[in-house]
Residue, then its C-alpha position, 0 to 999 in steps of 0.5 A: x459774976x465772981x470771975x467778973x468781980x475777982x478780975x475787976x479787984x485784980x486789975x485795980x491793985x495791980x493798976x494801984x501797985x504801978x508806983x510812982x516811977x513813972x516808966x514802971x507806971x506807964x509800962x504796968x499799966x500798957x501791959x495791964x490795958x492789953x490783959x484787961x481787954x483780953x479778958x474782959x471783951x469776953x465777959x463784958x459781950x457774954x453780959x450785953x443785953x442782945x433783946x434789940x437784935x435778938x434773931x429769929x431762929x428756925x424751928x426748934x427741932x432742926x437737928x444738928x447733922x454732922x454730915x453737913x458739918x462744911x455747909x454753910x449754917x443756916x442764917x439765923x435771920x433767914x424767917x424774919x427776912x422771909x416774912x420782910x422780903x418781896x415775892x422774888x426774894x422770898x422765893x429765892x430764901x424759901x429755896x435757901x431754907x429748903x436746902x437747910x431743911x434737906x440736909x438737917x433731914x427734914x424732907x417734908x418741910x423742904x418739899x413745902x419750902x421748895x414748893x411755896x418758892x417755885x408757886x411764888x415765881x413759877x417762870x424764874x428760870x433759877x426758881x423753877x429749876x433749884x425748886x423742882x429739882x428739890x422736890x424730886x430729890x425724895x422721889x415720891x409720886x406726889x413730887x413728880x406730879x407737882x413737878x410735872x405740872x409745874x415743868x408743863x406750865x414753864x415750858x409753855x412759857x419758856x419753850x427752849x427751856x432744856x433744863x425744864x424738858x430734863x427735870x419733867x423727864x426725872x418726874x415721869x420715870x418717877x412715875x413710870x411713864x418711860x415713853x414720855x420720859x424718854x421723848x423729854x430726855x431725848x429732847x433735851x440731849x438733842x439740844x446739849x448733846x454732851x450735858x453729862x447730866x442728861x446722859x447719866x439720866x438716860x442711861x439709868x432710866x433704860x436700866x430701870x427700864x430693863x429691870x422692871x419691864x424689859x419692854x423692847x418698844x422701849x429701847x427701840x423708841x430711844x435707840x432710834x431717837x439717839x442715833x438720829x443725831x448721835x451716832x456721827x464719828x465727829x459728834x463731841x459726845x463721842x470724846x467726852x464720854x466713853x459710854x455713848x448713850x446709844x452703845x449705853x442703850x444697848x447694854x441696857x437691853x442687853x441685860x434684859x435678854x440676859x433676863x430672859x436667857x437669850x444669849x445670842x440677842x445680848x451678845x448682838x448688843x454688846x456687839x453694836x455697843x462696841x461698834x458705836x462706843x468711842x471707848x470700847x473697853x467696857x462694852x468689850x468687858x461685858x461681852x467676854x462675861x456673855x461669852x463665858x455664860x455661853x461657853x465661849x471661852x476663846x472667844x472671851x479671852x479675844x474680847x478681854x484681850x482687846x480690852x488689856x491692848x486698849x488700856x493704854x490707848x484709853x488711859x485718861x478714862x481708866x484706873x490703870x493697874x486695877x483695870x489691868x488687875x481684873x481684866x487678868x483675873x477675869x481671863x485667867x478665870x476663861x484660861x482655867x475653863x480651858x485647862x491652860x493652867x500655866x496661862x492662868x496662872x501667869x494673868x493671876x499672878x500678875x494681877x496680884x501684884x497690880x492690886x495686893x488688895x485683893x491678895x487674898x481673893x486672887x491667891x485663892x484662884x492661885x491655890x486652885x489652878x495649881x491643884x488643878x493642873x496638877x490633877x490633870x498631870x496624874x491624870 
């Protein structure tokens, strides 16, 4: 209120002060008008009586996240529009107040929102779809269940509904139930074979799978089940995504022999990896690691040679120089097993100057081939 009076008192001397010439008055009282709006506009809105539209705020301990500081601030009007709204439109703000909750960290009060929304309009396609994958985002047993449920009852409605077949397969590898899971995935990649969503779901339910089970019946049941439809030459996925989910499916249980010490089965699925997979590099990576654990030295500096070849071949999908950097890395590491110093020291080098990152790691395998050729040169 002082700052309020002072500026008040300021204005009307200077308004005062203008004289009686009549263009200093008129120019005094213009620059006056744009400095009294300037600083007034402030005060007089900091002082308007706001009860009549006075929000309703979301609770109170809905924390500021930082993390969040670019997403869109919740509407302070968002409760009172949830209570006004029809059952459509309510559902829809309730998904939107779920989001907020969720990324203030309050996952329980998101869950409650995402759930009351899709109850609200369980057939929505945009309802069902946003709810449900809310409520898995916390991967809680008690959200797969409901979500299970809820995908059921949607499917029945809505039968082509692959989005549905997708998230109910999210929610039974949540609770274990690969073998069902893996029939609703497999479902669904067969209607969109090249949604990279559903093959990234795939790919990492069947390493969970070889973590935790290592049930062969499993990774049968989906290797069959894709190469029905995806294992043709032509099919687009084979373009779009250098893991083809049924060379993925075979690094997946590749790792479970690897569990188990059968050498000789891994490297047979790294094998066919390779021979099904538009972008072999990788699956050639993995194998020439299997070979090194088997002592297979040669036949690893092959596979890593044919991965340094296929680099600029496969560019759009690599990192260039930090992809060649470890491949050298990890073929002079076979070139040392070998006793091929010089060879070693040449891919070591090389990788140096590709990826001076890793200065330190790689000059230590320098220091060390040297030492050990020259130990084998006094020998």
């Amino acid at each position: 209120m002082k700052r309020q009076e002072t500026l008040i008192r300021a204005f009307v001397a200077l308004m005062i002060a203008g004289g009686n010439d009549l263009k200093t008055s008129v120019l005094m009282r213009y620059f006056l008008t744009i400095i009294a709006v300037a600083l007034f506009a402030p005060v007089v809105l900091s002082q308007t009586d706001g009860s009549t539209f006075q929000p309703i705020s979301l609770p109170s301990n809905f924390p500021e996240n930082k993390r969040f500081s670019r997403a869109p601030k919740p509407d302070p009007y968002l409760n009172e529009k949830i209570a006004k709204a029809g059952w459509l439109r309510k559902a829809h703000l309730l998904l939107e107040r779920s989001r907020h909750f969720k990324e203030a960290g309050m996952g329980e009060s998101s869950w409650r929102d995402a759930n009351t929304a899709v109850s609200l309009a369980p057939y929505d396609v945009k309802v069902f779809t946003t709810g449900a994958d809310l409520m898995l985002q916390d991967r809680t047993e008690q959200a797969a269940e409901r979500v299970i449920a809820l995908a059921d009852a949607f499917i029945a409605e809505h039968p082509t509904s692959v989005a549905a077949y997708h998230l109910r397969s999210v929610a039974r590898s949540i609770k274990k139930d690969y073998v069902k899971a893996i029939a609703d995935i497999t479902h669904a990649i067969d209607a969109e074979p090249i949604n990279l969503n559903y093959l990234n779901h795939l790919s990492s339910m069947l390493h969970s799978i070889a973590r935790e089970t290592g049930s062969l019946g499993l990774f049968q049941l989906a290797i069959e089940r894709l190469e029905n439809n995806l294992s043709a030459e032509t099919h687009p996925v084979r373009r779009i995504w250098k893991k083809h989910p049924v060379a993925s499916a075979y690094l997946a249980r590749s790792e479970y022999f690897k569990r188990i010490g059968d050498r000789v089965t891994q490297i047979a699925d790294l094998t066919k990896a390779i021979e099904v997979s538009s972008d072999p590099r990788f699956y050639l990576e993995m194998r020439a690691l299997a070979y090194k654990g088997s002592v297979r030295y040669v036949d690893a500096i092959s596979d890593l040679t044919k991965a340094l070849d296929g680099l600029d071949k496969q560019s759009r999908y690599s990192r260039g120089h930090l992809d060649e950097a470890r491949i050298r890395v990890n073929r002079g590491d076979n070139y040392v097993l070998l006793e091929s110093f010089d060879k070693a020291l040449e891919d070591y080098e090389i990788a140096l100057k590709l990826d001076p990152r890793a200065k330190k790691y790689i000059e230590s395998k320098i220091i060390a081939a040297k030492q050990n050729r020259e130990n084998k040169l006094r020998q």
